[in-house]
Backbone of each chain as ProteinMPNN parsed JSONL, in Angstrom:
{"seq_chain_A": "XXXXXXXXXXXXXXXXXXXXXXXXXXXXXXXXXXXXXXXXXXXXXXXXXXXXXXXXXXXXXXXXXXXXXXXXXXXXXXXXXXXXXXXXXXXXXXXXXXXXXXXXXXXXXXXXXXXXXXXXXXXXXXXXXXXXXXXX", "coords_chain_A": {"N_chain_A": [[-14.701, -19.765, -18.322], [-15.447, -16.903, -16.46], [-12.827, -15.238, -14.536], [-11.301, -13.715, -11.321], [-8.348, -13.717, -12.018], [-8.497, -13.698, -14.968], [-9.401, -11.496, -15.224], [-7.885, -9.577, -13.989], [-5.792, -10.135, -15.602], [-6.637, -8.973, -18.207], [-6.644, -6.735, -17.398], [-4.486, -5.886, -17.391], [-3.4, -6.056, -19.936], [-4.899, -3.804, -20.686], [-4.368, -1.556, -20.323], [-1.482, -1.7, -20.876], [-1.855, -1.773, -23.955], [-2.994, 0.811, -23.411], [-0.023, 2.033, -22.916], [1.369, 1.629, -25.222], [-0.074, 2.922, -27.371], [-0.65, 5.498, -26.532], [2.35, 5.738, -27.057], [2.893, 5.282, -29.274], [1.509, 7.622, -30.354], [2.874, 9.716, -29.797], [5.267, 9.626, -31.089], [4.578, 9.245, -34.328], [3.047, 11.749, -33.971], [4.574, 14.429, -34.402], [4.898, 14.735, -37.242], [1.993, 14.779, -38.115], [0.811, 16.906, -37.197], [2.074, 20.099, -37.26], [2.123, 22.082, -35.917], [3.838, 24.607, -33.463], [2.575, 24.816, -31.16], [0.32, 23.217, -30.489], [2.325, 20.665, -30.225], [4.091, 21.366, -28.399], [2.189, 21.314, -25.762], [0.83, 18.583, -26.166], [3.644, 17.276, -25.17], [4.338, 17.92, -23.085], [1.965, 16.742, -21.735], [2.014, 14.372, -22.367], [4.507, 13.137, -20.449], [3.418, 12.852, -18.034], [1.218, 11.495, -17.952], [2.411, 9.053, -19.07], [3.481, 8.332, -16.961], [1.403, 8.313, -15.118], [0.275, 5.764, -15.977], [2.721, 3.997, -15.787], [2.67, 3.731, -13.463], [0.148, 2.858, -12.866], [0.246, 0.2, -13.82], [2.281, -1.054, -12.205], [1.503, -1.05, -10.183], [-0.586, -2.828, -10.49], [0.865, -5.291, -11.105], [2.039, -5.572, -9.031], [-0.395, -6.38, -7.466], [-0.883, -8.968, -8.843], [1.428, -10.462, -7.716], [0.388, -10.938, -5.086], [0.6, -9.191, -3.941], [-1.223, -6.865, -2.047], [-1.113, -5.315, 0.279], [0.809, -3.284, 0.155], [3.363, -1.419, 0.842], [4.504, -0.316, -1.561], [2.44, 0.361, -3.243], [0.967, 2.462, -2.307], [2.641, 3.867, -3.059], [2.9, 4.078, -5.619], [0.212, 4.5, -5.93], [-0.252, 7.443, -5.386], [2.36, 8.427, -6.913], [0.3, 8.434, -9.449], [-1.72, 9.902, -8.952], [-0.033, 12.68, -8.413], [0.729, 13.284, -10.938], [-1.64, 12.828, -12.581], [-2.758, 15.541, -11.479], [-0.379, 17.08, -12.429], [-0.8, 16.663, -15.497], [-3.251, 17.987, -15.533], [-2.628, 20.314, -14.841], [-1.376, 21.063, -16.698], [-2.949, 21.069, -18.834], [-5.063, 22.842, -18.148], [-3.859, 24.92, -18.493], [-3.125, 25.061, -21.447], [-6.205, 25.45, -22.341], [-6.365, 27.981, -22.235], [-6.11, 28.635, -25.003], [-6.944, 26.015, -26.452], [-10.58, 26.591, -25.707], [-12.037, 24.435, -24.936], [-10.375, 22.229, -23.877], [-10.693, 22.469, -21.259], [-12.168, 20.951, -20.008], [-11.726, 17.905, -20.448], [-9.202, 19.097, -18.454], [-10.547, 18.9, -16.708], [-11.57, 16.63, -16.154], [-9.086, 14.847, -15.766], [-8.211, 15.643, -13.73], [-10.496, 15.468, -11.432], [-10.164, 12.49, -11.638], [-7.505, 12.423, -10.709], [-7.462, 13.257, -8.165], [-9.186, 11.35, -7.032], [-8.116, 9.537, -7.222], [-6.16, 9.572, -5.457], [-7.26, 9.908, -2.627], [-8.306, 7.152, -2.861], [-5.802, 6.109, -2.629], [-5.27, 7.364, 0.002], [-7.151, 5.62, 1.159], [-6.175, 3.108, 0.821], [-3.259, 3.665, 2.747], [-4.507, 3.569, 5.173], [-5.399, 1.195, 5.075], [-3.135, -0.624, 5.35], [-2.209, 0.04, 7.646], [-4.06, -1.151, 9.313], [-4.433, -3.541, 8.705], [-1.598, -4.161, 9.333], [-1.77, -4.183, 11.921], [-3.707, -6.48, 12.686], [-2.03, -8.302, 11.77], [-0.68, -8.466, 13.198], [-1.016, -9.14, 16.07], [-1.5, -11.411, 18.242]], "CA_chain_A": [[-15.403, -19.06, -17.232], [-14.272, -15.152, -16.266], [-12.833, -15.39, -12.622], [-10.541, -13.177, -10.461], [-6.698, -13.837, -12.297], [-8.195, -12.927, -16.273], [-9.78, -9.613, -15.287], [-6.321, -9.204, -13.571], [-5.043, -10.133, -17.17], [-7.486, -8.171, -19.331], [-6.116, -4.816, -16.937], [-2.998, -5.964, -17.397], [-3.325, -5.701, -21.211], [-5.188, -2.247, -21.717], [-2.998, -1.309, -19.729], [-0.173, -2.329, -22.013], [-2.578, -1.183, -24.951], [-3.206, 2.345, -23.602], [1.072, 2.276, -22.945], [1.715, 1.372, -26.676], [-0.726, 3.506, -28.193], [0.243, 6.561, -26.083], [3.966, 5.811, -26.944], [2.97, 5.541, -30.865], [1.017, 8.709, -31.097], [4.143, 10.926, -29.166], [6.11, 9.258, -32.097], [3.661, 9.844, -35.376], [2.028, 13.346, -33.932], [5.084, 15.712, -35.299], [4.821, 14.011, -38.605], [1.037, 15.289, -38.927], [0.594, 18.342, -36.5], [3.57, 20.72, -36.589], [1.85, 23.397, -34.665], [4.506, 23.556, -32.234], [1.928, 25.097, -29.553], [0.138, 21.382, -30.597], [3.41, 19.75, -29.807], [4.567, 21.551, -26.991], [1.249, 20.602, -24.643], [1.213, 17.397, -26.091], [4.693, 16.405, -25.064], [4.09, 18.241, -21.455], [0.821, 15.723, -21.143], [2.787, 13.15, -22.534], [5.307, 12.826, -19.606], [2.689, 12.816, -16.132], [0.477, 10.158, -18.395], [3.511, 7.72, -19.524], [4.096, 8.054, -15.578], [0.353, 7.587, -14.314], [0.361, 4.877, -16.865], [3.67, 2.766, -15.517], [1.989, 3.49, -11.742], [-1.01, 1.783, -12.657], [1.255, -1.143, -14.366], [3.487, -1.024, -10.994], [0.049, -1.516, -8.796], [-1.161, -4.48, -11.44], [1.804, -6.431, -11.367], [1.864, -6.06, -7.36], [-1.718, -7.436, -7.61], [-0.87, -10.284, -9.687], [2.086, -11.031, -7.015], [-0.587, -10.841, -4.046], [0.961, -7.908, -2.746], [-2.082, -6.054, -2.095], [-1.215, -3.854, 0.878], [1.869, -2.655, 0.271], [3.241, 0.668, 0.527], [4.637, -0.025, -3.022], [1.174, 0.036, -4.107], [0.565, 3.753, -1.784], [3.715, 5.088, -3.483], [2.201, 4.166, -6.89], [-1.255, 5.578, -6.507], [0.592, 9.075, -5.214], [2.574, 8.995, -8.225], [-0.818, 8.227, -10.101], [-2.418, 10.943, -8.208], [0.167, 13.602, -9.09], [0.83, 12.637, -12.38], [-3.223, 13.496, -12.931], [-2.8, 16.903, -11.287], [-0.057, 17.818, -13.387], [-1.604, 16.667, -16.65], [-4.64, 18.777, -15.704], [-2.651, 21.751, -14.895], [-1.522, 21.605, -18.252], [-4.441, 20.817, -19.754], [-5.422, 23.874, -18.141], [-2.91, 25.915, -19.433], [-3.638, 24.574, -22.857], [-6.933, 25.65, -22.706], [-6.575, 29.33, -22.855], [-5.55, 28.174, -26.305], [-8.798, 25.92, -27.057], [-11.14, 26.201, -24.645], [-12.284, 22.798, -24.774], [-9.416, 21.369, -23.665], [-10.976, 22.884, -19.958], [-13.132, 19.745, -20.047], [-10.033, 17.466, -20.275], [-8.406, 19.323, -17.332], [-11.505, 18.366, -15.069], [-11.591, 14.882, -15.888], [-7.782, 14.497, -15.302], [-8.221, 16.304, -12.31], [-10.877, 14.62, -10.503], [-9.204, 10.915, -11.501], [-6.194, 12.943, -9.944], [-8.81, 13.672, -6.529], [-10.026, 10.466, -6.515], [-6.486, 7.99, -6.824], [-5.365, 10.413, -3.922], [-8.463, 9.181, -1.605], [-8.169, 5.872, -2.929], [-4.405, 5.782, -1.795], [-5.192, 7.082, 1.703], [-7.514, 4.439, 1.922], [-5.227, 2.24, 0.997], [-3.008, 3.263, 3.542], [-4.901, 3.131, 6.641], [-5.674, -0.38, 5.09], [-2.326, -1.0, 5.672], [-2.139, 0.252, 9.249], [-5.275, -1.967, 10.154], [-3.611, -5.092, 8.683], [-0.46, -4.444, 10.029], [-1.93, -4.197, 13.238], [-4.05, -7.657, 12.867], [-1.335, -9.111, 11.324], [0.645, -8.192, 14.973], [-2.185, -9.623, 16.955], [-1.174, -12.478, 18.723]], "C_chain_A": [[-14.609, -17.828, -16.791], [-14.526, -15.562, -14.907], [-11.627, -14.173, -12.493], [-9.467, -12.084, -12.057], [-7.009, -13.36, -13.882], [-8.818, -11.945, -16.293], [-8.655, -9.139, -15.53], [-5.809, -8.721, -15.123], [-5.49, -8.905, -18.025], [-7.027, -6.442, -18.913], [-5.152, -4.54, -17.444], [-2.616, -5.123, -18.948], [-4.133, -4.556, -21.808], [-4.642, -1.726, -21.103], [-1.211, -0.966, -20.802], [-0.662, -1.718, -23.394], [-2.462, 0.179, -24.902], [-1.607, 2.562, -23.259], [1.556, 2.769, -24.491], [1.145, 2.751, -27.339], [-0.4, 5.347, -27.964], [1.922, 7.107, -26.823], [3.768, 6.111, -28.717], [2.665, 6.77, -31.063], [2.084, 9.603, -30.768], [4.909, 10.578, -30.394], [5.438, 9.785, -33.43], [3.52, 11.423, -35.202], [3.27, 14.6, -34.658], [4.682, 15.408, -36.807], [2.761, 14.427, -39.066], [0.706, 16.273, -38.533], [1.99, 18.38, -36.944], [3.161, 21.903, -36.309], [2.694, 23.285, -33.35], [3.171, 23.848, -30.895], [1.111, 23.451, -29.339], [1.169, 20.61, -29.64], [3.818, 19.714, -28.272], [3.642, 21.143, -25.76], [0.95, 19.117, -25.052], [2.203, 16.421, -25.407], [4.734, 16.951, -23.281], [2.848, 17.351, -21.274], [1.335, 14.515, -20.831], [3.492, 12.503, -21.378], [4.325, 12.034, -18.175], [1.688, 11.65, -16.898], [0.968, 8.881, -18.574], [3.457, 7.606, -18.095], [2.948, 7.164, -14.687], [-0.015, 6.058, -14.955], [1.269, 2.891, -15.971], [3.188, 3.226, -13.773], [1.052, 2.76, -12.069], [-0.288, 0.621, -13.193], [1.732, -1.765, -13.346], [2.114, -2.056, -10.231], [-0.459, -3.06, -9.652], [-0.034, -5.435, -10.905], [1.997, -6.637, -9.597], [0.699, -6.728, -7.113], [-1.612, -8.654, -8.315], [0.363, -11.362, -8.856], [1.956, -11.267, -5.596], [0.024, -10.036, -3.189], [0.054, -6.099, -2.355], [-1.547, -4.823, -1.277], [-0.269, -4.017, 1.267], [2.304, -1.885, 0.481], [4.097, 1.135, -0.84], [3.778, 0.61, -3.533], [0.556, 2.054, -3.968], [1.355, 5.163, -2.876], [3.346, 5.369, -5.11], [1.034, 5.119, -7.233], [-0.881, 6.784, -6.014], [1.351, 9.628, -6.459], [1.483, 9.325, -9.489], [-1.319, 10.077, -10.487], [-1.9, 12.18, -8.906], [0.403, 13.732, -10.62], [-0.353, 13.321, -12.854], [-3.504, 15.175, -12.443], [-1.856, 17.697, -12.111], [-0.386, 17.876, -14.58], [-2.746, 17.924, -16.429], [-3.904, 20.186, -15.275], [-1.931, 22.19, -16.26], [-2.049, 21.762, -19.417], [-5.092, 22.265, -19.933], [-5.0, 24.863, -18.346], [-3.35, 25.872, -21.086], [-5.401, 25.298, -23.217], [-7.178, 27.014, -22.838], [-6.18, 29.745, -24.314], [-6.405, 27.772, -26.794], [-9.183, 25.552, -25.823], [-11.886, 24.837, -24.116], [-12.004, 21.754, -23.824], [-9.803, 21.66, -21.745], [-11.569, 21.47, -19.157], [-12.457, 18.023, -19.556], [-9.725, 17.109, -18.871], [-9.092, 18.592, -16.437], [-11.415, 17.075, -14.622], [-10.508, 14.318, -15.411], [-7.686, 14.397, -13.787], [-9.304, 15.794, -11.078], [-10.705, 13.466, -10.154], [-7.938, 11.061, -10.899], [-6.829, 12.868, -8.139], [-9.259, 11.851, -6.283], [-9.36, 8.851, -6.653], [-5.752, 8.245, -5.277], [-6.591, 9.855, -2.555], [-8.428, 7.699, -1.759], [-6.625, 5.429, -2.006], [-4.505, 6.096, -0.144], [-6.44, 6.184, 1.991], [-6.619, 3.761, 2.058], [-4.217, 2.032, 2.546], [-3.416, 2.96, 5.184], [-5.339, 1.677, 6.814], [-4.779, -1.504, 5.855], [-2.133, -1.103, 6.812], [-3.247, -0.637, 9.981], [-5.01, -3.575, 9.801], [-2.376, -5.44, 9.345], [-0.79, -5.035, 11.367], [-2.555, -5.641, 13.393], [-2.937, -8.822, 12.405], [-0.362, -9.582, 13.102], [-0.455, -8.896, 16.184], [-2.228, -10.997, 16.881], [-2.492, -13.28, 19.922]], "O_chain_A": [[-13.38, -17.754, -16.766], [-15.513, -15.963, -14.289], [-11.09, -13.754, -13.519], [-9.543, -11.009, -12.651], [-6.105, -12.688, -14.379], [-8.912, -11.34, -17.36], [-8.233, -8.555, -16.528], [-5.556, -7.628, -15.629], [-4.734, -8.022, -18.428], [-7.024, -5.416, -19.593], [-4.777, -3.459, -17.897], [-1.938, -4.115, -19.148], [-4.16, -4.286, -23.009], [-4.09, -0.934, -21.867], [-0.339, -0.15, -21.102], [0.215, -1.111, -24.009], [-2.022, 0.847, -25.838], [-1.562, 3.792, -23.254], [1.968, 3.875, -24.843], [1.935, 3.582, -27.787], [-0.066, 6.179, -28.807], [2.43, 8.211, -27.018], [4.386, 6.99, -29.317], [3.358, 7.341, -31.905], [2.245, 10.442, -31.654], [5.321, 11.64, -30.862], [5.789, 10.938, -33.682], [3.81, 12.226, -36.089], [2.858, 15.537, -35.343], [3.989, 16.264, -37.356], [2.361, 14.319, -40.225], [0.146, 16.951, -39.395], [2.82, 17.477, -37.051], [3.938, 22.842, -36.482], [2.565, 22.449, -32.455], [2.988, 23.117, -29.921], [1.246, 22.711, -28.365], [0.893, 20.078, -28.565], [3.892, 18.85, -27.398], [4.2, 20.663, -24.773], [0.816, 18.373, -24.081], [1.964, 15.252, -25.104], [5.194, 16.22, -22.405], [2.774, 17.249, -20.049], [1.308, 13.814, -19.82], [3.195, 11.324, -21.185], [4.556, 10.987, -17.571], [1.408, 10.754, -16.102], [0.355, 7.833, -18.37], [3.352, 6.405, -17.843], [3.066, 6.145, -14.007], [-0.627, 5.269, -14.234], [0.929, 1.729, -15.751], [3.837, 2.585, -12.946], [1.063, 1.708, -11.43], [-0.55, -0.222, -12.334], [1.71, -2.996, -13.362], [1.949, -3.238, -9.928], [-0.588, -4.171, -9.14], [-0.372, -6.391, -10.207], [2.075, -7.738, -9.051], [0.807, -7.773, -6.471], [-2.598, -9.385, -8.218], [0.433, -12.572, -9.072], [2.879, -11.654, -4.88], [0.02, -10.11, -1.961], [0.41, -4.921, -2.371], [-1.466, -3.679, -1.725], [0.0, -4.613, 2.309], [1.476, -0.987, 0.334], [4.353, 2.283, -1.205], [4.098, 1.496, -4.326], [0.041, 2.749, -4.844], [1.106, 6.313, -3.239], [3.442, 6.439, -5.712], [0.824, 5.965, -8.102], [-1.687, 7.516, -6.589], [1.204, 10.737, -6.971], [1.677, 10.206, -10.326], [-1.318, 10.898, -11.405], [-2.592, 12.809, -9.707], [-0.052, 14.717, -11.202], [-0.201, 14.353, -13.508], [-4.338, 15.893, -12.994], [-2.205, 18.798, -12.535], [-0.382, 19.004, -15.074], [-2.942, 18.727, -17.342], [-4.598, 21.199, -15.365], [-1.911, 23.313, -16.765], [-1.802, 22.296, -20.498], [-5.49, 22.821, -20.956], [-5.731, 25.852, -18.41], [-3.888, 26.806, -21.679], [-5.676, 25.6, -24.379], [-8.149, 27.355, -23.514], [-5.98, 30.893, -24.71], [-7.024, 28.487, -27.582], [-8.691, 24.739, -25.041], [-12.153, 24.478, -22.969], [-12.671, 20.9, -23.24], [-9.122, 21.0, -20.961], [-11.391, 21.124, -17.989], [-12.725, 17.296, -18.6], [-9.766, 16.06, -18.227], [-8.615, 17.839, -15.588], [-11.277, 16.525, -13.529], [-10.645, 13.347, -14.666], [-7.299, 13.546, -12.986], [-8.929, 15.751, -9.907], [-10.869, 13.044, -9.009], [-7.27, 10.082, -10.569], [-6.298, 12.304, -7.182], [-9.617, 11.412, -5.19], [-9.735, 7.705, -6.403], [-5.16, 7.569, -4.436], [-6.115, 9.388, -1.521], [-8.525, 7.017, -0.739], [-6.483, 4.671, -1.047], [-4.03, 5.397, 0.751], [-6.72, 6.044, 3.182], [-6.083, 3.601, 3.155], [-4.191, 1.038, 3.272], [-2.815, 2.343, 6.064], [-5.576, 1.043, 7.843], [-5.061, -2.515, 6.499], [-1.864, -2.213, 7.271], [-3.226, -0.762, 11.206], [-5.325, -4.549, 10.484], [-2.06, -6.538, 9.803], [-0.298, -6.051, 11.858], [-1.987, -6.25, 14.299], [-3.04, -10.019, 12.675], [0.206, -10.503, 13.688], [-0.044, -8.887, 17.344], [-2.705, -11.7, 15.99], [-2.259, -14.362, 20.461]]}, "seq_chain_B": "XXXXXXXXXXXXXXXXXXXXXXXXXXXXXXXXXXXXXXXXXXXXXXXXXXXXXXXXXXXXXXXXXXXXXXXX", "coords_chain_B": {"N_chain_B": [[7.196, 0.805, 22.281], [5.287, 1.045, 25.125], [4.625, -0.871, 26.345], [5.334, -3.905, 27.793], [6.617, -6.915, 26.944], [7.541, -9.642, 29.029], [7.894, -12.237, 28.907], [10.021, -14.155, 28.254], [11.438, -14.208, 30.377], [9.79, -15.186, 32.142], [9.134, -17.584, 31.212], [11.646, -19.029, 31.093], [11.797, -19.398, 34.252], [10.32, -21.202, 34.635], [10.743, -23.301, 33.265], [10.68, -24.116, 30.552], [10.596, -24.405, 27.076], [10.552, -22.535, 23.479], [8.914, -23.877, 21.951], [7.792, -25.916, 22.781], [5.916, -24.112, 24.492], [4.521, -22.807, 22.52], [3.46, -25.047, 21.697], [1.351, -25.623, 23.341], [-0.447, -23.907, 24.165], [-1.458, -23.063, 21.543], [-0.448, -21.458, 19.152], [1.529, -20.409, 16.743], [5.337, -21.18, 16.44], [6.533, -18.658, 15.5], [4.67, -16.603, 15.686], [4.62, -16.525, 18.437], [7.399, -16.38, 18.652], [7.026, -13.105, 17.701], [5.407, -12.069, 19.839], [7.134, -12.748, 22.265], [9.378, -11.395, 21.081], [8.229, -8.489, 21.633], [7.275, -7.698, 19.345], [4.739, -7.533, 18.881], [1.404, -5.772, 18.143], [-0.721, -6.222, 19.515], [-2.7, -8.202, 22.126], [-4.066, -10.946, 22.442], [-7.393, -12.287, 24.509], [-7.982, -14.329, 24.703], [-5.728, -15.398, 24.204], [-3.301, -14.276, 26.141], [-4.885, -15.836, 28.421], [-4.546, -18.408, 27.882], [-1.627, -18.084, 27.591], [-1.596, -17.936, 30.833], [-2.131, -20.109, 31.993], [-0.875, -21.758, 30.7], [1.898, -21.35, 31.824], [1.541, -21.416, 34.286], [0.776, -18.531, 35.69], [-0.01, -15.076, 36.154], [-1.096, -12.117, 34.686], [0.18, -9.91, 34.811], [2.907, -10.661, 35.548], [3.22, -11.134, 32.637], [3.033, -9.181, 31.509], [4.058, -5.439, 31.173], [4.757, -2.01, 32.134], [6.215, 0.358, 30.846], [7.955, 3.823, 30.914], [8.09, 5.731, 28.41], [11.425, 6.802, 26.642], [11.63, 10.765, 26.51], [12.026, 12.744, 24.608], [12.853, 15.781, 24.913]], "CA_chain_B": [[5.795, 0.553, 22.717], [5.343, 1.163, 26.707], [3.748, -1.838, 27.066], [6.629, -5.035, 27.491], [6.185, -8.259, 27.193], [8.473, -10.542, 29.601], [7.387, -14.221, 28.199], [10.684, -15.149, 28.222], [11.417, -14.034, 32.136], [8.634, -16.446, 32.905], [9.591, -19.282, 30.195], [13.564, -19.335, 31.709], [11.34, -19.565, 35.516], [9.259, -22.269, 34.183], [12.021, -23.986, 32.023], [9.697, -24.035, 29.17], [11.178, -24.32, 25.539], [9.54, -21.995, 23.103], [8.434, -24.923, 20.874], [6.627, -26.258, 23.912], [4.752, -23.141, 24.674], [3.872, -22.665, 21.343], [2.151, -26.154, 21.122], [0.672, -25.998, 24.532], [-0.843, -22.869, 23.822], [-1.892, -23.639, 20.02], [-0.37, -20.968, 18.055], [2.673, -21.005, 15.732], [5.99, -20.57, 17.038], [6.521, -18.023, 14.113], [3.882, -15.849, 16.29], [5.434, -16.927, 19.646], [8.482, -15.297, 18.921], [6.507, -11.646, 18.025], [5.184, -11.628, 20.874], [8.57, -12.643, 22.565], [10.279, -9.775, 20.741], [8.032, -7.154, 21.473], [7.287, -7.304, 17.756], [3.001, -7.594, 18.736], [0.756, -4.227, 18.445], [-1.927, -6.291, 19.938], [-2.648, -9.454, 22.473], [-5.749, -11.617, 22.176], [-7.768, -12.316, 25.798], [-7.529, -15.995, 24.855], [-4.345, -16.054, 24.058], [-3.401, -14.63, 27.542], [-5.672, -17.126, 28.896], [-3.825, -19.902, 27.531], [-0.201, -18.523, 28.229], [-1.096, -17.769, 32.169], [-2.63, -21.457, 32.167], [0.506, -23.319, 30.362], [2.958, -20.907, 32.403], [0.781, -20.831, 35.956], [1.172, -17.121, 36.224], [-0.696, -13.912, 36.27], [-1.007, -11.552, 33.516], [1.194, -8.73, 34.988], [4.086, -11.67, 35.539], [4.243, -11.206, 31.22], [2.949, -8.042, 30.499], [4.582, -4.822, 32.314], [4.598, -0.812, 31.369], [7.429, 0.649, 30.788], [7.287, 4.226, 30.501], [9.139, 5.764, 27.293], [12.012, 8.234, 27.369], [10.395, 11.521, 25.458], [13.234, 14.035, 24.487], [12.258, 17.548, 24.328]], "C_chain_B": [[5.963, 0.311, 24.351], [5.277, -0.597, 27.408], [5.151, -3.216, 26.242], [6.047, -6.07, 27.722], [7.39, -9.425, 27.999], [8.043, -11.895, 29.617], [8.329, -14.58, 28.901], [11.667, -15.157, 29.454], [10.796, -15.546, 32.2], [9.05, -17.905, 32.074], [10.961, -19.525, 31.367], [12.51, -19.597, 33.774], [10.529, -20.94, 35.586], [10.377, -23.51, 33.778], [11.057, -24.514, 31.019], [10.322, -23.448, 27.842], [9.601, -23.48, 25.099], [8.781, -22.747, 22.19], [7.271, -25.583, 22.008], [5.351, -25.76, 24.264], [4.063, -23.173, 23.962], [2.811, -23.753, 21.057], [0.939, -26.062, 22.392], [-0.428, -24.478, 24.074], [-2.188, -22.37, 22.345], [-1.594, -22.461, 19.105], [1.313, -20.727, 17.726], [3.751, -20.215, 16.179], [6.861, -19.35, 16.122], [5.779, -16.831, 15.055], [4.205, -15.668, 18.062], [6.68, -15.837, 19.859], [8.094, -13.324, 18.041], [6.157, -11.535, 18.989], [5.987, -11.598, 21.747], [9.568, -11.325, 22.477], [9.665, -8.519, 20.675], [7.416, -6.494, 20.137], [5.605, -6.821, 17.756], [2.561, -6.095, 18.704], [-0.552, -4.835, 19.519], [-2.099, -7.846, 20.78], [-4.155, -10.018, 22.808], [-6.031, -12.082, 23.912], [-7.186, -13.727, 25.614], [-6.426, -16.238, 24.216], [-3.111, -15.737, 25.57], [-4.131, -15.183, 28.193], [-4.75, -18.246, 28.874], [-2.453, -19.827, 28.113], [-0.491, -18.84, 29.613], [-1.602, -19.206, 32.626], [-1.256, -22.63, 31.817], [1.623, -22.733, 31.342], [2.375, -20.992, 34.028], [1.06, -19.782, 36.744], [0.027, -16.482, 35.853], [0.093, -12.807, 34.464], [-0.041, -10.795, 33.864], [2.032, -9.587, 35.299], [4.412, -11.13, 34.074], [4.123, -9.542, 30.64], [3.734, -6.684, 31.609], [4.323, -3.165, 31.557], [5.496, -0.174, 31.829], [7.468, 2.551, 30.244], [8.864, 5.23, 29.28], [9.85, 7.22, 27.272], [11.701, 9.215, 26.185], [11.594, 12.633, 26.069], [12.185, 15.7, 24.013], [12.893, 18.298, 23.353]], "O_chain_B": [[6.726, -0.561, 24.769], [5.68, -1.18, 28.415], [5.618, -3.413, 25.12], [5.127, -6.247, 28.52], [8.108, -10.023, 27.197], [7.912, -12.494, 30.684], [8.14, -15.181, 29.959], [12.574, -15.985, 29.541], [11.309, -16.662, 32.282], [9.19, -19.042, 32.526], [10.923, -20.253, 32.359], [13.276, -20.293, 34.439], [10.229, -21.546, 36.615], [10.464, -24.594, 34.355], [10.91, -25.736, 31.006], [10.5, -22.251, 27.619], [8.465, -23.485, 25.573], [7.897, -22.125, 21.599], [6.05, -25.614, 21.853], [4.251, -26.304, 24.366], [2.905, -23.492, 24.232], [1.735, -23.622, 20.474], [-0.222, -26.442, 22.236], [-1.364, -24.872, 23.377], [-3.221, -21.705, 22.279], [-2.417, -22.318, 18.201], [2.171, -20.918, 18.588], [3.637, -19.005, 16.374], [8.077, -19.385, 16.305], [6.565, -15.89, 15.159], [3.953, -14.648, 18.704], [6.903, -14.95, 20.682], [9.006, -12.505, 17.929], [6.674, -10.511, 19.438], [5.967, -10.538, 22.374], [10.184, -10.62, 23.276], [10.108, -7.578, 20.017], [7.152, -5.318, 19.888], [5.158, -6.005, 16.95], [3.298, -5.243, 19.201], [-1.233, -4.067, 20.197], [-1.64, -8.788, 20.133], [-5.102, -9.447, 23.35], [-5.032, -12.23, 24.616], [-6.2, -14.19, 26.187], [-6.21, -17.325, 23.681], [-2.315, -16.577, 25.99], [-3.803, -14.687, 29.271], [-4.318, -18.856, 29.852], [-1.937, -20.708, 28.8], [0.08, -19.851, 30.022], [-1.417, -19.421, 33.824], [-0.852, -23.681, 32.315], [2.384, -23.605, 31.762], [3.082, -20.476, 34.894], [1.425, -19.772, 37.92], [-0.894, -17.085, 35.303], [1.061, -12.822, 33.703], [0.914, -10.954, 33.104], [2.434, -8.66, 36.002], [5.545, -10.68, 33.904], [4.762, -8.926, 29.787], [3.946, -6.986, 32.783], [3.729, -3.125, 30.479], [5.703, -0.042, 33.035], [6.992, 2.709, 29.119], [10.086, 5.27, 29.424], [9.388, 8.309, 27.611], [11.523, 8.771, 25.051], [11.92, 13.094, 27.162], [11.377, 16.237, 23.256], [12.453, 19.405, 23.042]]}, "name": "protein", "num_of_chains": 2, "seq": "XXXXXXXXXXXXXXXXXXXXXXXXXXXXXXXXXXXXXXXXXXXXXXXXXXXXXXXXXXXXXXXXXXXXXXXXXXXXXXXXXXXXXXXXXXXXXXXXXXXXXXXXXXXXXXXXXXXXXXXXXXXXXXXXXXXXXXXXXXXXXXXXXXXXXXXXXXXXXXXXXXXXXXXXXXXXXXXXXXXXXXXXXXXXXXXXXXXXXXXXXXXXXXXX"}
């Protein structure tokens, strides 16, 4: 029966999937591109994705230790957040190169817009639990 | 926070252990001592109800306003 704790799991592990697979292609990609302009926005994506990557990992594994509203969890989806704005401003650099890659930037960039709203929910979540938590 | 809580004025006037209060009262002395230390953001009607009933006092006996020193 699918409940709660193997969604949890199933995040856990594409999660872990899209880590790996990330980490292989930064390893392989000189070995079949050697355009460095290829390389060089590759390995500038590379960095703010490995990062938004081990923030969403960070926030899982606090969810799996019922530490929902944390301000671990705030400091995570901020790193998330920028992480997705710098990818997309190099995306968007990249694309005066192929324009394509404009397409990319957006998507980065509004999952960048829309971890950053998620996190200040989060924390006013925090501030409204704290406060019931204090409520005697 | 302006707003003080002197419980344990009134407990030491009473001679009321905080294990006492806490049962007389019905909530956990774990929560007893936040509100004790000032630690609360927030106090329930019926839970002042209950203390000024187990303590036979008035609300301004626990609660008081204190006002806070504000550096320029």
């Amino acid at each position: 029966m699918w409940n709660h704790s193997k969604s949890l799991l199933l995040t856990a592990w594409w999660i872990r999937i899209a880590l790996a697979v990330w980490l292989i292609i930064a390893v392989v990609l000189p070995f079949f591109y050697r355009k460095p302009a290829v390389l060089a926005l590759f390995y500038l994506v590379f960095v703010p994705v490995l990062l938004a990557l081990y923030g969403l990992h960070k926030m899982l594994h606090n969810i799996q230790k019922g530490q929902i509203f944390s301000k671990e969890n705030t400091s995570a989806l901020r790193l998330v957040s920028w992480a997705c704005f710098f990818a997309a401003v190099f995306l968007l650099a990249g694309s005066c190169i192929w324009p394509i890659l404009i397409f990319a930037a957006g998507a980065i960039g509004f999952l960048g817009l829309f971890a950053r709203v998620i996190k200040n929910m989060l924390t006013e979540a925090i501030l409204i639990k704290e406060e019931n938590d204090f409520t005697i | 926070m302006p707003i003080v809580v002197n419980l344990d004025v009134v407990m030491a006037k009473r001679k009321m252990s905080s294990g006492e209060l806490a049962e007389k009262i019905g909530i956990t002395p774990a929560n007893l001592s936040i509100l004790k230390n000032n630690k609360a953001k927030a106090i329930r009607f019926s839970t002042l109800e209950e203390i000024c009933k187990a303590l036979d006092c008035q609300p301004a006996d626990i609660l008081a306003y204190e006002e806070e020193d504000t550096h320029d």
